[in-house]
C-alpha positions as CSV (number, residue, x, y, z in Angstrom):
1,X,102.8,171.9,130.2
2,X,105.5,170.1,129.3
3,X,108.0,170.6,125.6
4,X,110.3,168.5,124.2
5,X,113.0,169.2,122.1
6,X,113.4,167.0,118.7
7,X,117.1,167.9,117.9
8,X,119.5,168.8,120.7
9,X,117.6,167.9,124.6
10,X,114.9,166.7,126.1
11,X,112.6,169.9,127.3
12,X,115.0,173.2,127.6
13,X,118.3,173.2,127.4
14,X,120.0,176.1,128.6
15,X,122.6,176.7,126.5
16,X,123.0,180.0,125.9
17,X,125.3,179.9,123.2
18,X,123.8,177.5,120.6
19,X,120.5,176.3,121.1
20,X,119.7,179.3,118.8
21,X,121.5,177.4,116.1
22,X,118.7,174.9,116.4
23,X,118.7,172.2,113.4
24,X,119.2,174.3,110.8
25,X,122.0,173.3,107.9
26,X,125.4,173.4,109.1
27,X,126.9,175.3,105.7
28,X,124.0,178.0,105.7
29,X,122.6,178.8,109.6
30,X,120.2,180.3,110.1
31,X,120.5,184.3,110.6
32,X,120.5,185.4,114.6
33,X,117.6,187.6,115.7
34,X,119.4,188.8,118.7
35,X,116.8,191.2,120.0
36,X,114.5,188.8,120.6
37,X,117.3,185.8,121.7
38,X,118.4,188.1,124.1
39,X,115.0,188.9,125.3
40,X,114.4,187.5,129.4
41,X,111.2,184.9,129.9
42,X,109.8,184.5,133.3
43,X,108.2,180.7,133.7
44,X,107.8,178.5,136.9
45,X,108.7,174.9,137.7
46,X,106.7,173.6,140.9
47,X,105.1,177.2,141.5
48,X,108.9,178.8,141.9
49,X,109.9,181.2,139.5
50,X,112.8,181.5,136.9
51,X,114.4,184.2,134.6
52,X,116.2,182.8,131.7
53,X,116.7,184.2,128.1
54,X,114.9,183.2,125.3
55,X,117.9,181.8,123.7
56,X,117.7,179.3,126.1
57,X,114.2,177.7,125.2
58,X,115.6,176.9,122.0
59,X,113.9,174.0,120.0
60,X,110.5,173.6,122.4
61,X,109.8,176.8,120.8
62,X,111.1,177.2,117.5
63,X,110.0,173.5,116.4
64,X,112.6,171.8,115.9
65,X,114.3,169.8,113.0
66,X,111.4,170.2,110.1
67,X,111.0,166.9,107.8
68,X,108.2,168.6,106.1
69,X,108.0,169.4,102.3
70,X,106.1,172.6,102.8
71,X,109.1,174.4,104.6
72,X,107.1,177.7,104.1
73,X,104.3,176.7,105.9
74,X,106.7,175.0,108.8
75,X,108.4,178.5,109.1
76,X,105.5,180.3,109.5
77,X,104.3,177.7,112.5
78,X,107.2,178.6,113.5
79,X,107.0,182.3,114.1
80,X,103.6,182.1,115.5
81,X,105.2,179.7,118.5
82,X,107.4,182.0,119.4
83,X,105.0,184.6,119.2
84,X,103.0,183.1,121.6
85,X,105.7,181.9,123.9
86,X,106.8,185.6,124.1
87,X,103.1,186.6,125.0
88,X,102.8,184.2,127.7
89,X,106.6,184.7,129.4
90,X,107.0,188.3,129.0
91,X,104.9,188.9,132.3
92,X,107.2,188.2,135.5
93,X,104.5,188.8,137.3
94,X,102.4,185.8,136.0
95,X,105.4,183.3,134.8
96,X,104.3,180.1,132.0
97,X,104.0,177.3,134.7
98,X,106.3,174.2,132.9
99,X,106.9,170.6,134.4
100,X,110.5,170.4,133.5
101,X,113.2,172.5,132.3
102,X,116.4,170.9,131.2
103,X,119.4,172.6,131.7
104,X,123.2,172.3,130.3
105,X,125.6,174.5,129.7
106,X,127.9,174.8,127.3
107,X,129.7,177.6,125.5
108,X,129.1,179.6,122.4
109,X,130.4,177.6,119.5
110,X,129.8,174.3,120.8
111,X,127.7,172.7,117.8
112,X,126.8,175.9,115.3
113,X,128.6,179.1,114.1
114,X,127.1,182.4,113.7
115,X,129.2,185.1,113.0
116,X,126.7,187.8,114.9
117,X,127.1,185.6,117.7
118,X,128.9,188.0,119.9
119,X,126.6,190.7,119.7
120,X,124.1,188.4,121.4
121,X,126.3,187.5,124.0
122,X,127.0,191.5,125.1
123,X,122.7,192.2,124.8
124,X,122.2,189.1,127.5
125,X,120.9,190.6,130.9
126,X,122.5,188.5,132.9
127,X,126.0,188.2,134.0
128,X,125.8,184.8,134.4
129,X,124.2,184.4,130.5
130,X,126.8,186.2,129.3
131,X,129.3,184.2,130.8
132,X,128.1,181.2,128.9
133,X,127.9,182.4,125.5
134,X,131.4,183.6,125.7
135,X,132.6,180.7,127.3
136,X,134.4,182.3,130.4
137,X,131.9,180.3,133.0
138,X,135.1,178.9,134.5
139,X,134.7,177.0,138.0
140,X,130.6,177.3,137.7
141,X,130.5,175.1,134.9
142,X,132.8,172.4,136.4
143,X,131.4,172.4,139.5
144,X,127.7,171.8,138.0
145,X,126.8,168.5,136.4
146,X,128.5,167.7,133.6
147,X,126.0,166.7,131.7
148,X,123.2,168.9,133.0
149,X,120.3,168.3,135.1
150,X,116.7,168.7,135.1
151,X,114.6,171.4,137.2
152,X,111.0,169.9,138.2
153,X,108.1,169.4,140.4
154,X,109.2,166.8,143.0
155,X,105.4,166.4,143.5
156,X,104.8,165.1,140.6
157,X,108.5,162.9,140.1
158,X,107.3,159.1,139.5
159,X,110.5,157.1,139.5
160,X,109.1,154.2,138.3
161,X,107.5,156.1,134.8
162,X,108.8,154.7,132.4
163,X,111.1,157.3,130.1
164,X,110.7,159.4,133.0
165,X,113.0,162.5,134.2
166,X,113.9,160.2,136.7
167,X,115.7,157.4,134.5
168,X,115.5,154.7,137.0
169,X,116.8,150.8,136.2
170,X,114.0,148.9,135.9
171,X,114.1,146.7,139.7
172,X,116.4,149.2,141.4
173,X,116.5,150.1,144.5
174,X,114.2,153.8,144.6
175,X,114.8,156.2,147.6
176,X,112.2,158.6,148.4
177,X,113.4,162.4,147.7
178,X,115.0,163.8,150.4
179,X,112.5,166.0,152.6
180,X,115.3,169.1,153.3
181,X,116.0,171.4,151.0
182,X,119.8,171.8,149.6
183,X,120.9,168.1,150.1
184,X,121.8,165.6,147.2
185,X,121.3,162.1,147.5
186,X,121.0,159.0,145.4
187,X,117.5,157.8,144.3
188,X,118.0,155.0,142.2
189,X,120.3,153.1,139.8
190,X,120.0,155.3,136.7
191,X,119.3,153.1,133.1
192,X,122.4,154.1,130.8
193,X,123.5,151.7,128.4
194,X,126.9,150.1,128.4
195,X,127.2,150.4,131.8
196,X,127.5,147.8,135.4
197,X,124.1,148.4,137.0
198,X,126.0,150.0,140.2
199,X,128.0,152.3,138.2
200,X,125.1,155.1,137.2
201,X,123.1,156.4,139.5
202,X,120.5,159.1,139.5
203,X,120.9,162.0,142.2
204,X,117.8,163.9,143.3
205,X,118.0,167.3,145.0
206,X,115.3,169.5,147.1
207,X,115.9,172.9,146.3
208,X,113.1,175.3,147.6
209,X,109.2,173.4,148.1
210,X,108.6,171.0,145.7
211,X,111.4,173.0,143.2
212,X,113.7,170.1,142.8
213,X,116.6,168.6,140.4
214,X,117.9,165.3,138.7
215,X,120.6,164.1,136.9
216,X,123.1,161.6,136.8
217,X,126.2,160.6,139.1
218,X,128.8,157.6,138.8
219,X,131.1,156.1,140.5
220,X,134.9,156.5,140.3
221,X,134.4,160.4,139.4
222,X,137.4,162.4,139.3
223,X,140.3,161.6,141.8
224,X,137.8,158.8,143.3
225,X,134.8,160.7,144.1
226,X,132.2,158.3,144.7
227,X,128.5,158.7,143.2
228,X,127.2,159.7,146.9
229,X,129.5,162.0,147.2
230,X,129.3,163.7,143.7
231,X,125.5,163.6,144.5
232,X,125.9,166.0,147.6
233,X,128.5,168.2,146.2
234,X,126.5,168.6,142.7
235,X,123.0,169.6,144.8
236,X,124.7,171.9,146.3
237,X,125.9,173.4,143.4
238,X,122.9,173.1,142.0
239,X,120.6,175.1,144.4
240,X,123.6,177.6,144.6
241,X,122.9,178.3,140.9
242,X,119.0,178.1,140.4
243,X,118.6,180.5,143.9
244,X,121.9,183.2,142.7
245,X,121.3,182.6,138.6
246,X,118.0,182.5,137.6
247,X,116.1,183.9,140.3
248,X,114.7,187.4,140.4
249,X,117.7,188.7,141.2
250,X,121.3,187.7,139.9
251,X,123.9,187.5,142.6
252,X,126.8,186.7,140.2
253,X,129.3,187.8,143.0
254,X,127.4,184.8,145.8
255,X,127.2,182.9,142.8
256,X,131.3,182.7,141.7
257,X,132.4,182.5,145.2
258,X,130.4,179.6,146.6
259,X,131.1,177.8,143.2
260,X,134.6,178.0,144.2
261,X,134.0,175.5,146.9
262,X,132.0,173.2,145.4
263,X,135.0,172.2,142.3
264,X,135.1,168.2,142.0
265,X,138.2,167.0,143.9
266,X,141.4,168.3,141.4
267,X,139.8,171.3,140.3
């Protein structure tokens, strides 16, 4: 199964603050139902499984921007997604197998404005969750990707797909995923317009099985980090927060520390 977003990101995206905002006016929001955005889902990417809040799934599930004239009928399609998305993620026993989840994370505030927005952020399980929507993340959020990366089934990860999670320049160079876990490496020169075919490249991480990530890496990063570097230091940032954040178990403590090592050179 996979979503994808209309508005904000491609599949999830796991910002904890705002995706609830969705696409909705910016003068008149629309109102937070923070029971339910507060509420935990269990799915599974590559048979591993994750705990994130439903504020998270945000427009995969509540459909999107609507270019429909019958707005009523669009709402009511609406409800009955997240109905069944609820039904099928409330188990953590049996978690809604996805091929991707994308995942960024940015702080309450960041494109909408709800005034009832901190009572959501106090009714989040997670420590981590919380963190987000009140924008006090600190070194975890710089030491992850700045522009997010994607969770997904390394099985299944065709670089040469076009549109693919893997955004590979068309006649680049592809590298195989790495075959041990918690390593970051480059796979291929990633398409991104406006820039020299060397300067983007996309990273690709095993976490745990086939559980793996991508997302994108440059050259000349902060204080001269170069893209191979940025790539190892990022995956293991990145299996650091999937295995202490959204696992069964939060580790929030494991989680800060060894995100305190793993700041891009210059904090």
């Amino acid at each position: 199964m996979s979503l994808v977003a209309f508005c904000f990101r491609a599949a999830f995206s796991l910002g904890v603050g705002m995706v609830m905002g969705g696409c909705g006016s910016r003068h008149e929001p629309r109102p937070l139902d923070v029971e339910l955005l507060a509420t935990d889902v269990y799915v599974a990417v590559a048979q591993q499984s994750l705990v994130l809040p439903f504020a998270a799934m945000g427009d995969p599930v509540s459909g999107g921007m609507s270019f429909s004239l019958n707005r009523k009928a669009d709402a009511k399609r609406a409800v009955e997604r997240r109905t069944a998305f609820l039904r099928e993620t409330r188990n953590p026993r049996s978690p809604l197998a996805l091929d991707l989840v994308s995942i960024r994370l940015y702080a309450y505030g960041a494109s909408d404005f709800h005034a009832d927005g901190g009572q959501l952020c106090l009714q989040l399980s997670r420590h981590w969750a919380r963190a987000v929507c009140d924008g006090s993340l600190g070194p975890i959020r710089r030491a992850l990707p700045h522009n997010g990366f994607k969770l997904l089934d390394l099985a299944q990860l065709r670089p040469d797909e076009p549109h693919g999670p893997a955004n590979c320049l068309d006649g680049g160079k592809r590298n195989p995923p790495p075959v041990v876990p918690g390593r970051g490496m480059i796979m291929c020169p990633a398409l991104v317009f406006g820039g020299d075919e060397d300067e983007f490249h996309t990273a690709v991480l095993r976490i745990d099985g086939n559980l793996g990530a991508v997302w994108t890496v440059w050259r000349g990063g902060r204080n001269g980090e170069s893209a191979e570097a940025m790539a190892e230091r990022e995956g293991r940032a990145i299996k650091l927060f999937v295995e202490t954040a959204l696992g069964e178990h939060e580790d929030y403590l494991k989680l800060q520390q060894g995100m305190a090592d793993l700041l891009p050179p210059g904090g």
